[in-house]
C-alpha positions as CSV (number, residue, x, y, z in Angstrom):
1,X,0.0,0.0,0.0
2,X,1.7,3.3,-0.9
3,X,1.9,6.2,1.3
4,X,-1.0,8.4,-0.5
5,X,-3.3,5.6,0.2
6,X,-2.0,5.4,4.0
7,X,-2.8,9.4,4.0
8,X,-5.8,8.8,2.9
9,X,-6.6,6.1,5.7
10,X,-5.3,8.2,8.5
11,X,-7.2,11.3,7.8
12,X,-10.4,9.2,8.3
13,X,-9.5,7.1,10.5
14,X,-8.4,10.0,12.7
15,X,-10.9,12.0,12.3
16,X,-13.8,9.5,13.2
17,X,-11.8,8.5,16.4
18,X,-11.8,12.1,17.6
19,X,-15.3,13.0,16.5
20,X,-18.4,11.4,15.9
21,X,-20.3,12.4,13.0
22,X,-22.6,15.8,12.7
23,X,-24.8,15.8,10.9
24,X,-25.0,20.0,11.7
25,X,-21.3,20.9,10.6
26,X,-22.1,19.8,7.5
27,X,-25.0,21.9,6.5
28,X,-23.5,25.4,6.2
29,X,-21.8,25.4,2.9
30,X,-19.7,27.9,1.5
31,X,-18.5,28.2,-2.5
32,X,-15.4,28.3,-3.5
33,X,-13.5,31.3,-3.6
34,X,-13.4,33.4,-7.1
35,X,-10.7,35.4,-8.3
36,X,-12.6,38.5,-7.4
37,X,-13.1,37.9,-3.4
38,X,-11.3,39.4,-1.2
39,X,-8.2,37.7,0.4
40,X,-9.3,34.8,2.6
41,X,-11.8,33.8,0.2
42,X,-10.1,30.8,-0.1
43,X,-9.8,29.5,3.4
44,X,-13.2,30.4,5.7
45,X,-13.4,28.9,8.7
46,X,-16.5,29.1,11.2
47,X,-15.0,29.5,14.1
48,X,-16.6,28.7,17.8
49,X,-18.0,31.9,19.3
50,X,-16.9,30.6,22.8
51,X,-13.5,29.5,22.0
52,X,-11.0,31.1,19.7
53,X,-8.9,27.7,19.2
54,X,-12.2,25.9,18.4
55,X,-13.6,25.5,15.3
56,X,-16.7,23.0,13.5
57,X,-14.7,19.9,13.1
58,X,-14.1,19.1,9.4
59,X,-15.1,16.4,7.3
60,X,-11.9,14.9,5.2
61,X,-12.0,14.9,1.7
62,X,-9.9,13.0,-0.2
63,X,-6.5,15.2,-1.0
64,X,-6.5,13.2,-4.1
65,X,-9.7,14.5,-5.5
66,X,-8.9,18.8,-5.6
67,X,-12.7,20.8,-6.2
68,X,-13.1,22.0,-9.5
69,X,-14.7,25.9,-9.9
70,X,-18.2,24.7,-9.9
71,X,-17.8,22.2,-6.7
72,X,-19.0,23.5,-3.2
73,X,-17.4,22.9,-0.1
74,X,-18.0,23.6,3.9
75,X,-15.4,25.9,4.6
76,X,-13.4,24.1,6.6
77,X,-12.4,21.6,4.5
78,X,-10.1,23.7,2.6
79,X,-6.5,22.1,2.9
80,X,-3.1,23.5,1.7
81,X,-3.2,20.7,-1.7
82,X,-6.5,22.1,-2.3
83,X,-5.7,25.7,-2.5
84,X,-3.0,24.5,-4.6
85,X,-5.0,22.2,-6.5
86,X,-1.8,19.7,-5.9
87,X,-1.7,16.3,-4.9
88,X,1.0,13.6,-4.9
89,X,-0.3,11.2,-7.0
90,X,0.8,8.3,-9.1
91,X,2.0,6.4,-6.7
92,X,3.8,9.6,-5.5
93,X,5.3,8.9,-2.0
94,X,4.8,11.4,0.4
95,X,7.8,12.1,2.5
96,X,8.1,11.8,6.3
97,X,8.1,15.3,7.0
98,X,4.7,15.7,5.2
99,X,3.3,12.8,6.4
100,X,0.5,12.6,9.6
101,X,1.1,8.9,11.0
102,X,-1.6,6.6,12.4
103,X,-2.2,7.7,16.1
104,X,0.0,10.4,18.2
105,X,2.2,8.1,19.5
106,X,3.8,7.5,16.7
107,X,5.0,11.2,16.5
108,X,7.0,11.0,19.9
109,X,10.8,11.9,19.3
110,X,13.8,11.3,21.6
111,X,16.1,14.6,20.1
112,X,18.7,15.9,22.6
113,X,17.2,19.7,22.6
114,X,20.3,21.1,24.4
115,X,18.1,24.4,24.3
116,X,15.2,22.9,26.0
117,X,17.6,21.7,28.8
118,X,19.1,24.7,29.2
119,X,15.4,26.7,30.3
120,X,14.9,23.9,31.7
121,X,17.8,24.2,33.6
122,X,17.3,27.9,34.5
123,X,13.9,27.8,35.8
124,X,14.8,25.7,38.3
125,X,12.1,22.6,36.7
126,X,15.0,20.6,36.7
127,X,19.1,21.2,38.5
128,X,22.2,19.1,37.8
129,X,24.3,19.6,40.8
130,X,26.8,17.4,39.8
131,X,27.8,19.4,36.7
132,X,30.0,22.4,36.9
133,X,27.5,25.6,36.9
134,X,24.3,23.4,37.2
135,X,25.3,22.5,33.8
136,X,24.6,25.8,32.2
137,X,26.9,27.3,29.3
138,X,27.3,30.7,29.1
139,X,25.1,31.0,26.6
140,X,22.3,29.3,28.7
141,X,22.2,26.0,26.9
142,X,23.2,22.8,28.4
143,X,26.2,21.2,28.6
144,X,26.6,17.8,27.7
145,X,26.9,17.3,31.2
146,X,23.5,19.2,32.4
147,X,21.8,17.6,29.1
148,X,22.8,14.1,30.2
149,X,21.7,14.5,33.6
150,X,17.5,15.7,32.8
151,X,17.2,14.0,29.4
152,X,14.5,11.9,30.5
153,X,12.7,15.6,31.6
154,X,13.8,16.9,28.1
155,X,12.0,13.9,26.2
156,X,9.0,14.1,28.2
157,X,8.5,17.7,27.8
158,X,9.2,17.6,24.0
159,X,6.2,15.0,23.4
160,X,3.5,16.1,26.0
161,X,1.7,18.1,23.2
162,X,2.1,15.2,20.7
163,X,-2.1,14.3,21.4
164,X,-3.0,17.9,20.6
165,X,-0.6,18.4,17.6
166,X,-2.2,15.1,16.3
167,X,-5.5,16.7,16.7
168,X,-4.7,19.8,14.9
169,X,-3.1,18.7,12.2
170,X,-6.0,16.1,11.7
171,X,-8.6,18.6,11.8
172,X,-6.9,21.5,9.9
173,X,-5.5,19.2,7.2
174,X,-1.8,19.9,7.4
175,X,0.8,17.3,8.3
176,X,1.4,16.3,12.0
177,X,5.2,15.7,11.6
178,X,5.6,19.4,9.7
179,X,3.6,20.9,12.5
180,X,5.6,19.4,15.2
181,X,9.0,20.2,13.1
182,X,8.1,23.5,13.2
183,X,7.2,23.8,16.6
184,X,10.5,21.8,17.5
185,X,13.0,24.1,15.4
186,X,11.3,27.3,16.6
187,X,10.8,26.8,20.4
188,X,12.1,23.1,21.1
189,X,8.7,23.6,22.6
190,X,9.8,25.7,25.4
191,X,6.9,28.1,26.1
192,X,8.5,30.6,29.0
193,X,9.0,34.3,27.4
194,X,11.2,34.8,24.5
195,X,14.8,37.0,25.1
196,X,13.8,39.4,22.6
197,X,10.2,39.3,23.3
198,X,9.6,39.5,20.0
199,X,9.2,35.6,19.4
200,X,5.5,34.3,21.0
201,X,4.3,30.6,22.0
202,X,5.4,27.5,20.9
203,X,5.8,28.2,17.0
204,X,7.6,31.5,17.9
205,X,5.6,33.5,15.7
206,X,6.1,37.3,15.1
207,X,3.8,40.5,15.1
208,X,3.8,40.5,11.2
209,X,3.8,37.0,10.9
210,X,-0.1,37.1,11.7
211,X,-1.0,38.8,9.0
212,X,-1.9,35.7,6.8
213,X,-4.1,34.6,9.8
214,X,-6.3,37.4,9.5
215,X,-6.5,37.8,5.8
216,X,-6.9,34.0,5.8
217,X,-9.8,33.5,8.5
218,X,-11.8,36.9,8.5
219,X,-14.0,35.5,11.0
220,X,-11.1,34.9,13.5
221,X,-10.2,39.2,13.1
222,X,-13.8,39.8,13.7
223,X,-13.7,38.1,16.6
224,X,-11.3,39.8,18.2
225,X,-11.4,43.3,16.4
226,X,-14.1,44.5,18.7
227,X,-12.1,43.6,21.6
228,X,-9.5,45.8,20.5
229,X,-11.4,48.8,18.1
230,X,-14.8,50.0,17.8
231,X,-17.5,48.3,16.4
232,X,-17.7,50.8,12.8
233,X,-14.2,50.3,12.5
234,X,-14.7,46.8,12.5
235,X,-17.0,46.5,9.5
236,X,-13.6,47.0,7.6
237,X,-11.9,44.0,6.1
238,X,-8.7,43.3,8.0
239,X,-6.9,44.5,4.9
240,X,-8.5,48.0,4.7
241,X,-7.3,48.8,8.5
242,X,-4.9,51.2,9.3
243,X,-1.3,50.2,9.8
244,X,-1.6,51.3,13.3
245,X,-4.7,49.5,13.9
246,X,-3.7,46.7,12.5
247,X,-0.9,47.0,14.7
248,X,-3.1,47.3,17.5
249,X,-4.9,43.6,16.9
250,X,-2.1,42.3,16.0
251,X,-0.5,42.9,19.3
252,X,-3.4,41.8,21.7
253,X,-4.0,38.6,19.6
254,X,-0.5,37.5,20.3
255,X,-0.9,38.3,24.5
256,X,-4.3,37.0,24.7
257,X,-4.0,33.9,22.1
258,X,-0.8,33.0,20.8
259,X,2.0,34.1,24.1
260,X,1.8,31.1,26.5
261,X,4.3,32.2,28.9
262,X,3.6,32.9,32.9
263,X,6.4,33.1,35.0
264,X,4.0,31.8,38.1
265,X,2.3,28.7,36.6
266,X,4.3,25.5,37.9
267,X,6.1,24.5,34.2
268,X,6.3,28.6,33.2
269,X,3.4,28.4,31.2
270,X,-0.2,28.3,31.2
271,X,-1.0,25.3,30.1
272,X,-4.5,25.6,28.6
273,X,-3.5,28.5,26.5
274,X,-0.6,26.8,24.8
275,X,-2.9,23.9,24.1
276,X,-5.0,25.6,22.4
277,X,-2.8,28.1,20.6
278,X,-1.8,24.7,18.8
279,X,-4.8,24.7,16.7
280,X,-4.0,28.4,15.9
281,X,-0.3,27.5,14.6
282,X,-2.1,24.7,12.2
283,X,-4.6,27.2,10.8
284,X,-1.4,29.8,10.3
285,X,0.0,26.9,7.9
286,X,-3.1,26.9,5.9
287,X,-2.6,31.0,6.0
288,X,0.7,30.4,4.8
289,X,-0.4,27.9,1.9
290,X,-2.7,30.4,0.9
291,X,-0.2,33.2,0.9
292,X,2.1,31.4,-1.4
293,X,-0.8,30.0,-3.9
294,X,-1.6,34.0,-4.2
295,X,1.9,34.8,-5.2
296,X,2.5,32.1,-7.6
297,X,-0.8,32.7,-9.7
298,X,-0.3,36.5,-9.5
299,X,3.3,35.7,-11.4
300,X,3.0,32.6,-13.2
301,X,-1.5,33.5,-14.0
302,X,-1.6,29.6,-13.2
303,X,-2.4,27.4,-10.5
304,X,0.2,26.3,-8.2
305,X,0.2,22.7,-8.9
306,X,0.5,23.3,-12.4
307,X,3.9,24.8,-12.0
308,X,5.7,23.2,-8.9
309,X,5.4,19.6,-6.8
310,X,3.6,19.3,-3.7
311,X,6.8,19.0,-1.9
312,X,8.3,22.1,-3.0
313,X,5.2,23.8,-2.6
314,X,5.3,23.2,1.5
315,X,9.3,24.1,0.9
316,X,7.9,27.7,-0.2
317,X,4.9,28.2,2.3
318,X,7.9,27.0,5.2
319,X,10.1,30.0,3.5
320,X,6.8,32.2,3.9
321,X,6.4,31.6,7.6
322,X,10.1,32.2,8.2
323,X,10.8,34.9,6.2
324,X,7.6,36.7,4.9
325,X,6.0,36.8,1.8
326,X,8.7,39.0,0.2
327,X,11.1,36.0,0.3
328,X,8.9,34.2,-1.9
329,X,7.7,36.5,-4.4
330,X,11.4,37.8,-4.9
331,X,12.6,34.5,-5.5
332,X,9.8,33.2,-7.6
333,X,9.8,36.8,-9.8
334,X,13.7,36.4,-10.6
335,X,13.1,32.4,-11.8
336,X,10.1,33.8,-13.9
337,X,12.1,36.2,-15.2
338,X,15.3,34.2,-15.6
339,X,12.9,31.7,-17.6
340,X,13.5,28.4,-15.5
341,X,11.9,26.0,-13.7
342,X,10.1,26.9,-10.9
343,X,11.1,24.5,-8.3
344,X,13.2,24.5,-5.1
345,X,16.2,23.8,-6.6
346,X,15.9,27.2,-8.5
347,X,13.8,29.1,-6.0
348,X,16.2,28.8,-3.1
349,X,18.9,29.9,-5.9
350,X,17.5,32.9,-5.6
351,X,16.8,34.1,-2.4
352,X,18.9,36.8,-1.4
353,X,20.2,38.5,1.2
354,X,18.4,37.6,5.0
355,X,16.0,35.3,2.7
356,X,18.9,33.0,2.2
357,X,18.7,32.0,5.7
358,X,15.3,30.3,5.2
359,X,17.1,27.8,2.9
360,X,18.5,26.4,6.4
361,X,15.3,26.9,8.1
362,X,13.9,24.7,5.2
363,X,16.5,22.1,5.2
364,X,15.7,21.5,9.1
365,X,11.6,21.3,9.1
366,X,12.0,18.7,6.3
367,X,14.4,16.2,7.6
């Protein structure tokens, strides 16, 4: 059985474990988006009006089956090869990284986060008096000494989210082991408060880098935009706002949703909050998907899995999230322009500058 066909299995068998079927979530459907809607068209998701990481629980379809124009789907079934209309097929096998395994356990790693150990370390969760400095480097990593001594702390902390990463990734439709790669070379899931404090929760995402959220899942700005500004200003799509407005949703969003940290709470951070901010990293990959579909039809005037592989697509949307959308349309432009294929082996040519460091960032999230 190849691996498409595996994907295929998980995603329902997953899903039916972790929800029953509703008969309700599938009544509200939405059409697809046309080239004329307004950004986000794409990817509309109802969310819960109690809980901001909670939203109507989708129903699978086959990644192997993309919508044509004149299809309809419930909203929340979009998923990254959809927006892309690309698919491995053809006995295509899907790579580890891209790949969302059977059950949650099957995600647990065993990785020597010297990092991790480190906070750990400097908290005071865990001490290694028998290493010189409590086995602290300078730099406030671990020595091999301090890692040695709380490894077993350091592999139970880098899996106790492996149930709700599972979750998420099942219900948004993006692949577990990218999602918890992510989280793992951002954070090494270390929630306390960032250095610069410009880094927040486990996926150490920036101010800017939740403008494909909003644009992505209008409903999700709504729901917070009258916390923030008044209701008549909030009859504006998030892309009309001022900079400074935008600014100012931006900024709450990441203290009230996405920044985990609390200095009082037994393991340094609340733990409710970084569960649930989980669900709002996956939907950010789907706001990153859409992102890069945008840029590639506004160059190339086709669809993205037309152009470029499913893999390399996920290469570009992991440059989007680490670098911005300006990586990406740069580098895609100059291979347009320089007539060539538009793959990563060209793409990642042509980044430039601070964009070249997202050919690292790529490299480690796919291995």
């Amino acid at each position: 059985m190849n691996r498409v066909v595996v994907l295929l299995i998980v995603f329902a068998t997953a899903y039916a474990a972790l929800h029953p079927p509703d008969e309700t979530s599938l009544a509200s459907e939405t059409p697809l988006n046309q080239p004329d809607q307004p950004a986000g068209g794409f990817v509309k998701t109802v969310l819960s009006q109690t809980n901001l990481a909670s939203a109507p629980h989708p129903a699978q379809v086959s990644p192997a089956s993309p919508p044509t124009s004149n299809q309809k789907l419930t909203a929340e079934k979009l998923t990254c090869g959809e927006i892309w209309a690309s698919t491995p097929s053809g006995g295509y096998a899907i790579p580890d990284w891209l790949y969302t395994p059977t059950q949650a356990a099957d995600l647990a790693t065993d990785q020597p986060y010297l990092y991790l150990a480190g906070k750990l370390l400097q908290s005071g969760l865990a001490s290694a008096p028998t290493c010189p400095y409590n086995g602290l480097l300078a730099t406030g990593f671990a020595s091999q000494c301090g890692l040695e001594q709380v490894r077993p702390l350091v592999t139970e902390w880098q899996n106790q989210f492996d149930d709700t990463i599972y979750r998420a990734a099942v219900e948004n439709g993006v692949p577990a082991r990218l999602l918890k790669n992510i989280f793992a070379q951002e954070s090494q899931f270390w929630l306390g408060q960032s250095s610069d404090n410009q880094h927040f929760g486990i996926g150490q995402i920036t101010e800017g880098g939740l403008d494909p959220l909003f644009l992505a899942y209008p409903e999700l700005y709504q729901k917070v935009c009258t916390d923030v500004l008044s209701s008549d200003t909030c009859q504006s799509r998030y892309a009309d706002l001022s900079n400074k407005n935008k600014g100012l949703i931006r900024g709450y969003f990441l203290r009230r949703v996405i920044d985990a940290s609390c200095p009082d709470c037994p393991k340094k951070y609340d733990e409710k909050k970084a569960q649930e901010s989980i669900d709002i990293f996956a939907k950010l990959l789907i706001a990153n998907c859409e992102q890069v579909g945008r840029v590639i039809v506004d160059i190339t005037d086709r669809k993205p899995g037309t152009v470029s592989t499913y893999d390399d697509l996920w290469r570009y949307t992991m440059v989007n999230y680490n670098g911005g959308s300006g990586c990406v349309s740069g580098a895609i432009e100059a291979v347009r322009n320089a007539n060539e294929p538009l793959d990563w082996l060209h793409v990642s040519a042509r980044l430039k500058g601070p964009c070249k460091n997202t050919i690292e960032y790529v490299d480690k999230v796919s291995r």
